[in-house]
C-alpha positions in Angstrom: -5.4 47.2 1.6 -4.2 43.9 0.2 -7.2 42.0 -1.1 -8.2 38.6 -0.1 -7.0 35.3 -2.3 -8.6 32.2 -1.1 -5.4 29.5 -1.6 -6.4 25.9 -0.7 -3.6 23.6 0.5 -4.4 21.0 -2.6 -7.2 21.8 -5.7 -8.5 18.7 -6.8 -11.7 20.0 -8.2 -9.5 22.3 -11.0 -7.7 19.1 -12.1 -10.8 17.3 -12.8 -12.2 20.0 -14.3 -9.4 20.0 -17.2 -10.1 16.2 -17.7 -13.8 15.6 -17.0 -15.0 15.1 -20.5 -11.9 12.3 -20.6 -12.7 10.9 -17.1 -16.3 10.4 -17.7 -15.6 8.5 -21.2 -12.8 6.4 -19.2 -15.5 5.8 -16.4 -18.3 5.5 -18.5 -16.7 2.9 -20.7 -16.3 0.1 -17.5 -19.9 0.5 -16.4 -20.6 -0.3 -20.3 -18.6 -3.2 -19.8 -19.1 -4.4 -16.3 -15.6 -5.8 -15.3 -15.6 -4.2 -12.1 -12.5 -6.5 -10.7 -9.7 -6.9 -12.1 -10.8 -5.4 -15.9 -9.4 -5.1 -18.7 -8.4 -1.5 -17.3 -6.4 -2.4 -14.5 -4.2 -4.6 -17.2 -3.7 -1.6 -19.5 -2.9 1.0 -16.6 -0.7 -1.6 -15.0 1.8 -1.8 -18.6 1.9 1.8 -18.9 2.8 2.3 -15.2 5.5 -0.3 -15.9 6.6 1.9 -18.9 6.7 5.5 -17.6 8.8 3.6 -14.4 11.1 2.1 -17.0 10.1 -1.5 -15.1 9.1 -4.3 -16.1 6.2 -5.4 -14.1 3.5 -3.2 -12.1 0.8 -4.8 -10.2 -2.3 -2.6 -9.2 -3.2 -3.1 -5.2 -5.9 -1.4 -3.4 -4.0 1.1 -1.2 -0.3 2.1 -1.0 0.0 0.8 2.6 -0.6 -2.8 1.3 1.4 -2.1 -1.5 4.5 -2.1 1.0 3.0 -5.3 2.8 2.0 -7.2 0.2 6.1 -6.4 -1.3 7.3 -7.6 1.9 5.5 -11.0 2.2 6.1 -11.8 -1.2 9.9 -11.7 -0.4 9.4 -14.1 2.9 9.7 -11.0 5.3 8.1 -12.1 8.3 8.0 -12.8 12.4 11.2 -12.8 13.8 12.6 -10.1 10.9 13.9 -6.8 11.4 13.2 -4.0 8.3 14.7 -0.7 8.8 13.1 2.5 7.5 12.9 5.7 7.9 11.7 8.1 11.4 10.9 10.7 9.4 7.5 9.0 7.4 4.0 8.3 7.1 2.9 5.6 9.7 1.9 3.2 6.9 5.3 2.3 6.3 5.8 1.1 9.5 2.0 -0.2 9.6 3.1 -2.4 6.8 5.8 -3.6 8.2 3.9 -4.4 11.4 1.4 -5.9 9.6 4.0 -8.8 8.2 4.9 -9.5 11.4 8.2 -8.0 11.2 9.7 -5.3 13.6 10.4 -1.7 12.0 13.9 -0.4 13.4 13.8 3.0 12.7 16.6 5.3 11.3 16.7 9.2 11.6 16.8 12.0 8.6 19.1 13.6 6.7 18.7 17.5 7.6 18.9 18.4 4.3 16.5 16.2 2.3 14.3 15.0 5.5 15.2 11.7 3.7 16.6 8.7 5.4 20.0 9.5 6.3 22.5 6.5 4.6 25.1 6.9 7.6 23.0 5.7 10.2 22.1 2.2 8.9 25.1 0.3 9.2 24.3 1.4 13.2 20.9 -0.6 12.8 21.5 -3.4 11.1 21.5 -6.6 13.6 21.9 -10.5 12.9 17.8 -10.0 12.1 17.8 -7.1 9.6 16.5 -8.6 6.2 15.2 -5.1 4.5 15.6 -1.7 4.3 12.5 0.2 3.4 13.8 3.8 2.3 10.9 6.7 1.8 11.5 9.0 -1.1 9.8 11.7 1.3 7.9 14.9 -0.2 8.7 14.1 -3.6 12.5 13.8 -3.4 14.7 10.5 -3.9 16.3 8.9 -1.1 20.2 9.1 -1.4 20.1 6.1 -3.7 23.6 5.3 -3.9 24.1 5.6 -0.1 21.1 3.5 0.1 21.8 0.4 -1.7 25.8 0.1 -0.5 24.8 -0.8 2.8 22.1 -2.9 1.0 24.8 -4.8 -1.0 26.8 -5.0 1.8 24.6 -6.5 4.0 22.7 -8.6 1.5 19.6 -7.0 2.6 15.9 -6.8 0.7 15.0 -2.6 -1.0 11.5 -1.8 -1.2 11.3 1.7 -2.1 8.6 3.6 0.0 7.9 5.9 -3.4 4.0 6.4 -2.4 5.2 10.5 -2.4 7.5 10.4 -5.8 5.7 9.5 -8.7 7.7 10.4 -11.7 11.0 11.4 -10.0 14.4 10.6 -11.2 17.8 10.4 -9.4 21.0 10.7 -11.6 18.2 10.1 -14.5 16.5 6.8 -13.8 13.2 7.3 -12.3 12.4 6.0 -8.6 11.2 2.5 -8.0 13.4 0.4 -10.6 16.8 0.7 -7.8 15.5 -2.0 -5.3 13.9 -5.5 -5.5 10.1 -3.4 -5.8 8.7 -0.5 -5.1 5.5 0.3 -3.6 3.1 3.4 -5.0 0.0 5.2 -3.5 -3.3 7.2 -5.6 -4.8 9.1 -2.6 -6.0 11.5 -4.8 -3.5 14.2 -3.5 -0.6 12.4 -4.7 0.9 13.7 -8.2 -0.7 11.1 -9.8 -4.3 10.5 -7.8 -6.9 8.7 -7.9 -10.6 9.4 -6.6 -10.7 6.9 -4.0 -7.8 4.7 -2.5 -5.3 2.9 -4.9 -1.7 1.2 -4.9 0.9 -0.3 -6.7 4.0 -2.5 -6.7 6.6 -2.6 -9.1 9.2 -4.9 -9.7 11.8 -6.1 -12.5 11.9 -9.7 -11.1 9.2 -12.1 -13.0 8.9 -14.3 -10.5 8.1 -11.9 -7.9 5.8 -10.3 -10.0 4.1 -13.5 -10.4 3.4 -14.2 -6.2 2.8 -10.4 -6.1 -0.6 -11.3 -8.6 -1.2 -14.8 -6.0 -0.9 -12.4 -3.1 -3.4 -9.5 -4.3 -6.2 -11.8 -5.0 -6.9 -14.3 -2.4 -3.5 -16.7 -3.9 -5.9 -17.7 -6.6 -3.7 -19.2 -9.7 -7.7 -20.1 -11.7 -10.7 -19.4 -10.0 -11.2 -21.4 -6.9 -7.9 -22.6 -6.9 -5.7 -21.2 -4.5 -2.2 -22.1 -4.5 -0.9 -19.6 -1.5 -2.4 -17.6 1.7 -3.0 -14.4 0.0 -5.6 -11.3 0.7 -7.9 -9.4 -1.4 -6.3 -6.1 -2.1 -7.1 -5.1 -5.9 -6.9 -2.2 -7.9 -10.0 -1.1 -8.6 -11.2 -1.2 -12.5 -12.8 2.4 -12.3 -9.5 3.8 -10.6 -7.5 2.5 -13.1 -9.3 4.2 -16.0 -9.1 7.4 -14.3 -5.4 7.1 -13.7 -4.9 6.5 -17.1 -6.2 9.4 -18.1 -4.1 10.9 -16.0 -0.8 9.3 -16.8 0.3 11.5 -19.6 0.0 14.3 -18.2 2.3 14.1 -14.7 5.7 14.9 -16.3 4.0 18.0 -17.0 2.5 18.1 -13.8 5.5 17.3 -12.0 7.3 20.2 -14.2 4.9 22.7 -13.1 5.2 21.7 -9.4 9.2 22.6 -9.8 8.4 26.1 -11.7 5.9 26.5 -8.1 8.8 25.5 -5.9 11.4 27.8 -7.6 9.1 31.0 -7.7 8.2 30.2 -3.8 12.0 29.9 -3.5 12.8 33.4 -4.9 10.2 35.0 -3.1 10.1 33.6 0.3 12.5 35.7 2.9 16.4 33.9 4.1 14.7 33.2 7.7 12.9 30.9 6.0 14.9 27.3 5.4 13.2 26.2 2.0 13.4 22.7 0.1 16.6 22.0 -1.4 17.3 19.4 -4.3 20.1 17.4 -3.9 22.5 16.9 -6.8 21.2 14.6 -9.7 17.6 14.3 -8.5 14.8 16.0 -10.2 12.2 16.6 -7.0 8.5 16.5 -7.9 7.3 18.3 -4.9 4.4 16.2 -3.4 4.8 18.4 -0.3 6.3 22.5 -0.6 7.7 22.6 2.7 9.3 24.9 4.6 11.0 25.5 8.4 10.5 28.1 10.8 10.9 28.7 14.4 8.0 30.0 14.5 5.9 27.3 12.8 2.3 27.2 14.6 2.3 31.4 14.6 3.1 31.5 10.4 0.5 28.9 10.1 -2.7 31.0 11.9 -1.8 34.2 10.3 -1.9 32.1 7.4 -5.0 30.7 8.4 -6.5 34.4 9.0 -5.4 34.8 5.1 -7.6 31.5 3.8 -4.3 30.2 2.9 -4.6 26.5 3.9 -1.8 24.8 5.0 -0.8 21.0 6.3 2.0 19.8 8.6 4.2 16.6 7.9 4.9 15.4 10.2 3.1 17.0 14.0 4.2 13.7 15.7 7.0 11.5 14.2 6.3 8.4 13.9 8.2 6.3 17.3 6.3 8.8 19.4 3.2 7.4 17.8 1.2 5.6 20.7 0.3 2.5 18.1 4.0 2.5 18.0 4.6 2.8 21.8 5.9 -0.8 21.9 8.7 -0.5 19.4 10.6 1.2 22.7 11.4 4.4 21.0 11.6 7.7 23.4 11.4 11.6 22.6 15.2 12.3 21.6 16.0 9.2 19.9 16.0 10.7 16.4 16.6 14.7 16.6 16.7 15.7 13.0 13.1 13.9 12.9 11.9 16.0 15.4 12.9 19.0 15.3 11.7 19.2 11.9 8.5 17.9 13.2 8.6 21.1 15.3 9.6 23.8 12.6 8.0 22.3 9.1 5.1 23.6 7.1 3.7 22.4 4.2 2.8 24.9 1.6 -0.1 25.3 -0.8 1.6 22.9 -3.7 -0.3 21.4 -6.5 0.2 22.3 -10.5 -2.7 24.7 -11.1 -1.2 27.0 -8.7 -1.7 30.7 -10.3 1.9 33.2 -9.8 -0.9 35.7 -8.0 -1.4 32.6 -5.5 2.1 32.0 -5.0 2.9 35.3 -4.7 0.2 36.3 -2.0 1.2 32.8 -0.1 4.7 34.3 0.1 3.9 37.6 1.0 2.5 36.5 3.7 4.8 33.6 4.7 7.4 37.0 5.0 4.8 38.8 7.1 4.2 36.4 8.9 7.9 35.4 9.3 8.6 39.4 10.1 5.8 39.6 12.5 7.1 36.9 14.5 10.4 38.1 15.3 
């Protein structure tokens, strides 16, 4: 009789655990200070961002959603504009977009990265297309090069969705310094998380950098002085000290998600379409997932197991009813959603045990067998 292993989809309690004595320090320290907005935290986490992204500006926000809007608007995207992006995504990219005023035109996958696929956007692009908004999705890069051609060609705006790809690297050069900015989110799942909401932008342009700072904080140059129409979307000070804490450690965080992904790789059965890395990327596995005809069967037998499980996507996002007046219909993107139909996202997160893994595969294969 095989015995029991409780596997949650993500652990965030074992994390903090390894850090807590740092953590509380890090936290401690604002309270003793009191700069709750905008402290002398947010500045230091903000130049070692910069620094591990080989970029020269980051600028904290308060979620990864407005990261993405706040990007846009500081580079004049508005009504009347067309930003493409990817199907296959998180509805805050095309929330952000909506939010400028601007109308996403979506784009569908690449079957083998679930990444936007570079051969359908010269098909999108209209006399209103100002920006393309590419998602490094589950960890792995867009197809970078593909990417920014049609960018170049067109003359077109690149803010990288990277909210899912903290610390990745295509053809060495980590995500986020290839377009104009690039927008990060700290939902405490992510590779690097906070514990609460957070965001932020990078960019190597100064001047950018400098409206992105007007935008965050109400367009205030001084205090009561207000030189643009901005919002109030700031870092917070005590998210910042946690993620620096965490900081050092996501290469090696990163490097023990890919050791989890090749182990589930060489365990789980052929019938099983796994992740693949395309060539010159180094993945970082946000998400582990997998494809299966029979999907919603693997995931209850799973379930039965107490091996947690998520799906990303269960409804893409033009089939969205907040995004029912973009005009899209059910077959307008097929890689999108038939993946929607077949993917399953994995227990993935770097305290994984190999007796977790294992048992998560074992049954993935019985499941698998059982089905048929």
């Amino acid at each position: 009789m095989t015995t029991t292993i409780q596997v949650p989809f993500v652990d965030l309690r074992a994390q903090h655990d390894a850090l807590a004595p740092e953590i509380d320090r890090a936290v401690r320290q604002v309270f003793e200070r009191g700069d709750f907005i905008l402290g002398a935290a947010v500045e230091k986490f903000e130049g070692e961002f910069a620094a591990y992204h080989d970029v020269r500006h980051a600028i904290g926000v308060g979620t990864g959603l407005d990261a993405i809007e706040i990007a846009l608007r500081a580079h004049g995207i508005g009504p009347g504009d067309e930003v493409i992006t990817a199907a296959n995504t998180f509805i805050a990219t095309v929330l952000a977009i909506l939010a400028v005023g601007a109308r996403p035109v979506l784009v569908d996958a690449d079957a083998e990265r679930y990444t936007i696929d570079p051969g359908a956007l010269s098909a999108a692009i209209t006399s209103r297309t100002r920006a393309i908004v590419p998602v490094h999705l589950f960890g792995q890069p867009v197809d970078v090069d593909g990417v920014l051609a049609i960018a170049r060609r067109y003359n077109l705006l690149v803010v990288e969705d990277a909210a899912q790809a903290h610390g990745a690297r295509y053809n060495g050069q980590r995500v986020g310094g290839f377009g104009h900015a690039a927008a990060f989110s700290f939902y405490p799942s992510k590779n690097l998380g906070a514990y609460g909401d957070g965001g932020m932008i990078v960019t190597n342009d100064s001047e950018t950098a400098q409206k992105l700072r007007l935008l965050r904080n109400y367009g205030q140059r001084a205090k009561y002085a207000h030189s643009i129409a901005g919002t109030n979307s700031r870092l917070d000070t005590v998210q910042a000290a946690i993620l620096r804490v965490k900081l050092p450690h996501l290469d090696e965080w990163n490097a023990a998600r890919r050791r989890h992904a090749d182990a589930y790789g060489e365990r789980l059965p052929a019938r099983v379409q796994t992740p693949s890395s395309a060539a010159g990327v180094e993945h970082v596995y946000h998400l582990y997932v997998i494809e299966t005809d029979h999907r919603d069967t693997v995931q209850q037998q799973l379930r039965a197991k107490e091996i947690a499980t998520g799906i990303h996507y269960p409804v893409p996002v033009h089939l969205q009813e907040a995004c029912a007046d973009l005009g899209y219909r059910a077959g307008d993107f097929p890689v999108t959603e038939r993946a929607a139909e077949r993917m399953l996202s994995l227990p993935m997160y770097p305290e994984l045990t190999p007796a977790q893994i294992e048992y998560v595969s074992d049954a993935v294969t019985e499941a698998v067998k059982r089905a048929g």
